[in-house]
N, C-alpha and C positions, 0 to 999 in steps of 0.2 A: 471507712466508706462514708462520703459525704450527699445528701440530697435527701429530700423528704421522699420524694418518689422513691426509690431502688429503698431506703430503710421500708416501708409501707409491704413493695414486694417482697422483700425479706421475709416482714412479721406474716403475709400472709403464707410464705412457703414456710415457715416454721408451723404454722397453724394445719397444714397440708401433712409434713412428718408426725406429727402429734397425732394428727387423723387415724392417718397407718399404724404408726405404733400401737395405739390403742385396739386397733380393728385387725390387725394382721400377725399377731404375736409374738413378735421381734422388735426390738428396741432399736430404729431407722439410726440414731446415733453413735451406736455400737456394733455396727455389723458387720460380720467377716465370714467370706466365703470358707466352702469344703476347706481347701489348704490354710485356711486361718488368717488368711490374706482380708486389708479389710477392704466393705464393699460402700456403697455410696448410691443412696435413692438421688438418683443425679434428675435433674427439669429437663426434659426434651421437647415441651410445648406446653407456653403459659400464655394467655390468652386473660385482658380484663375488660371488660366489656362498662360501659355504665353510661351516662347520659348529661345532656349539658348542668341539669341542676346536680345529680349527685356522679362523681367522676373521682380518677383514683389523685386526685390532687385534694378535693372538699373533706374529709375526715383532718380533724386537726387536733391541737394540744389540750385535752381533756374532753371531746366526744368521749361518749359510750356507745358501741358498737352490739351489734345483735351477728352475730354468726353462724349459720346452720352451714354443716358440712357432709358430704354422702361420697362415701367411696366405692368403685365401679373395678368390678376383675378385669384384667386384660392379659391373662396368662401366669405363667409362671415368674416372667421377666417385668412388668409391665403394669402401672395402677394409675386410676386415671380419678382425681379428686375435685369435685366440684363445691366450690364456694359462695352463698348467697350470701351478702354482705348487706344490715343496713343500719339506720340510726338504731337503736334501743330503744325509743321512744317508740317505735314502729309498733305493729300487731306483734300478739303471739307465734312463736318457732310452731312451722309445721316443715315435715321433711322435704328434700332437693326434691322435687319432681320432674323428669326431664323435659317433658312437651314444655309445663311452664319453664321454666329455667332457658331453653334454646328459642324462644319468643321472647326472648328481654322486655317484656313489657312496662316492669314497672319503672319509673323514673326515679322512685329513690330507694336505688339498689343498684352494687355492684355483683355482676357474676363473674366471677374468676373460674375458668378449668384450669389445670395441672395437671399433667399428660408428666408421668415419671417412669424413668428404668432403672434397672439397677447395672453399676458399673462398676468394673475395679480398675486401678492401673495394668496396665502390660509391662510396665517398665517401673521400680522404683522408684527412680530420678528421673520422671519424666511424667507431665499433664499431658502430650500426645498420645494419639490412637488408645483411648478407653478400651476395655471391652466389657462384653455382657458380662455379666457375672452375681448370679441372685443368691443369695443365703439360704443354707439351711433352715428350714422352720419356718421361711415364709408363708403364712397362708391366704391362699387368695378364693378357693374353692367356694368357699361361703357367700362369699361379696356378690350384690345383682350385676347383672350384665346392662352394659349401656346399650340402647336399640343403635341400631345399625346405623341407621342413618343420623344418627347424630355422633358418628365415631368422627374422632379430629383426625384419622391419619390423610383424608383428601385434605384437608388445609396444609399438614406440614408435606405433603407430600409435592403440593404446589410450590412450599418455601422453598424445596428440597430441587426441584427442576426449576423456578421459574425466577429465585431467589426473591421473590415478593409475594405477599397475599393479597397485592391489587386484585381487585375485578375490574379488567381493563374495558369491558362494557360501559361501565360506570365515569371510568376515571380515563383521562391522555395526559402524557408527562410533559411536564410546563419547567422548562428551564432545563440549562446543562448540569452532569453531576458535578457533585462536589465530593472531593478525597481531602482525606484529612487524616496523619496518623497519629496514632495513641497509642504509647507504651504502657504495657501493663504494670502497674507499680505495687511493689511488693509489703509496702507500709498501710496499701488499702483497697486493693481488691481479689485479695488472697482470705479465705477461709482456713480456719483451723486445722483443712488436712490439706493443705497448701496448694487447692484447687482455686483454679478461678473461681470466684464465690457464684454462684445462678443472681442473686443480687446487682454485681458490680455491672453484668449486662444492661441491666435498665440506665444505671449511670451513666454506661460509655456512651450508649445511644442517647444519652439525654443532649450529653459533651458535644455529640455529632451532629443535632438537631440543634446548636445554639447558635452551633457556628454555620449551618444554614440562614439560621435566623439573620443573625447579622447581615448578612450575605446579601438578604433580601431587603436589607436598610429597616428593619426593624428591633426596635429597643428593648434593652432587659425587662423592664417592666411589662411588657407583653406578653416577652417569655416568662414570664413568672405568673403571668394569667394568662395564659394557653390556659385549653379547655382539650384536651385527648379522650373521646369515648371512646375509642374501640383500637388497643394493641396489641399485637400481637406478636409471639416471639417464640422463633425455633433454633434452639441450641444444638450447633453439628457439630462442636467441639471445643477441647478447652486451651487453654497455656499456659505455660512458666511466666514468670517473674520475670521480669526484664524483657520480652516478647514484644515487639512494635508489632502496630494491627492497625492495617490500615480501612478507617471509613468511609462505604461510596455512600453517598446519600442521594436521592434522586427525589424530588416534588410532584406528586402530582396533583391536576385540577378537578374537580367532578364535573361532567358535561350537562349535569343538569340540578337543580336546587331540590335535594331530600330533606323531607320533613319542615318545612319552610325557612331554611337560612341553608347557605354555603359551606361547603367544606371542604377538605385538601387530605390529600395524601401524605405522607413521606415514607417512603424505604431506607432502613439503615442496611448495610450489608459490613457485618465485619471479617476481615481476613488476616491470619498470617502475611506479612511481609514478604518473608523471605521465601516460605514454602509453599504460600497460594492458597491454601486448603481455608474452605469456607468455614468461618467460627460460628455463625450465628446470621440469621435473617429477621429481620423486624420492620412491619408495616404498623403507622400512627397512622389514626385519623382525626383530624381535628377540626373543631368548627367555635366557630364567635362562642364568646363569655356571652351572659344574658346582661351583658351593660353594656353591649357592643350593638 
């Protein structure tokens, strides 16, 4: 799996398992349900939020990072992990707070939530139709409860009917879509239990988002200083290897200038090919580098 972004998301959903493991008494790497079938804390909504000067692009090759992490019950199936991310050189670790944490205030800091379930196959020889499926020994009873109103399931439940988390108040769609397909390649966006990796999603969308780019006669070097604060991304399903998926991608404009400079939308929407069935929704937003 190739790109600095999707490896970044990776290291932080590994930092997400490690959370749980350590807080929930099951070892997220070894998990196998009642029938000894095994099971899989699978990402259903990952969310990284940060700001023009610190963004999930600015961490680089030999930063030291500062990471508090707090983990949140959501039943028996369900754990929802949030991540504040910043330089090391920053202040002292004090715990996730939610009020602070859902006001992004600070600008040099990333917030990531992780919205996880647990899944097993239905099928051996098969990444379609998951099901639930939690572990013995899981505990969740302990964990604080996240206030209501900061539950993500209205976000993905908008990804879920409206296949975007535009706020079309905000934002009008500027330009026709663009489809593009991508097969899933078995050499590098397969994980160890021969799942779509939650990782290679950021990829495919990046793949999808370049080829917008061009599109709009704008050069790789741009796209390699893109500035993305705010992604979002809801995973409704996974694939085999060798699986064509095709990307709609769609631009939108904002009606009006937040925080004082411009910014844009984009929706990736991936699907099965052959079968239709929605894989995954992702809204980017992106506004000017501070050299721009």
């Amino acid at each position: 799996m190739c790109g600095h972004n999707s490896l970044f998301a990776g290291q932080i959903g590994d930092w997400t398992w490690d959370a749980v493991s350590a807080l929930c008494g099951i070892d997220v790497l070894n998990a196998r349900d009642a029938s000894g079938a095994p099971t899989y804390l699978s990402f259903y909504y990952y969310r990284i939020r940060g700001s023009r000067r610190f963004h999930l692009r600015t961490p680089a090759f030999g930063d030291r990072l500062r990471v508090t992490s707090t983990v949140f019950g959501f039943g028996s199936e369900s754990v929802l992990t949030l991540h504040r991310i910043t330089p090391a050189r920053s202040g002292g670790t004090t715990p996730v707070d939610p009020d602070e944490f859902y006001r992004f205030g600070d600008a040099d800091c990333l917030y990531v939530e992780n919205f996880n379930r647990w899944v097993a196959r239905s099928r051996d020889d098969s990444n379609e139709n998951l099901v639930r499926s939690a572990p013995p020994g899981f505990r969740y009873e302990h964990l604080p409860v996240l206030p209501a109103r900061y539950s993500p399931r209205d976000a993905y439940h908008r990804a879920r009917t409206a296949l975007s988390f535009v706020d079309t108040d905000r934002y009008r769609a500027d330009g026709d879509e663009l489809r593009a397909e991508y097969h899933v390649d078995p050499s590098r966006d397969l994980n160890g239990a021969r799942l779509l990796y939650f990782a290679s999603y950021f990829s495919i969308v990046d793949w999808a988002l370049l080829r917008l780019w061009r599109r709009l006669g704008r050069d790789d070097r741009s796209f390699l200083d893109r500035v993305v604060v705010d992604q979002q991304l809801c995973y409704l399903g996974n694939a085999d290897a060798g699986t064509v998926l095709t990307a709609s991608v769609r631009r939108w404009r904002a009606t009006e200038v937040a925080d004082g400079y411009p910014d844009e939308a984009v929706d990736v929407v991936l699907r099965d090919r052959n079968a239709g069935r929605v894989l995954a929704v992702c809204t980017l937003r992106l506004v000017p580098a501070e050299s721009q």
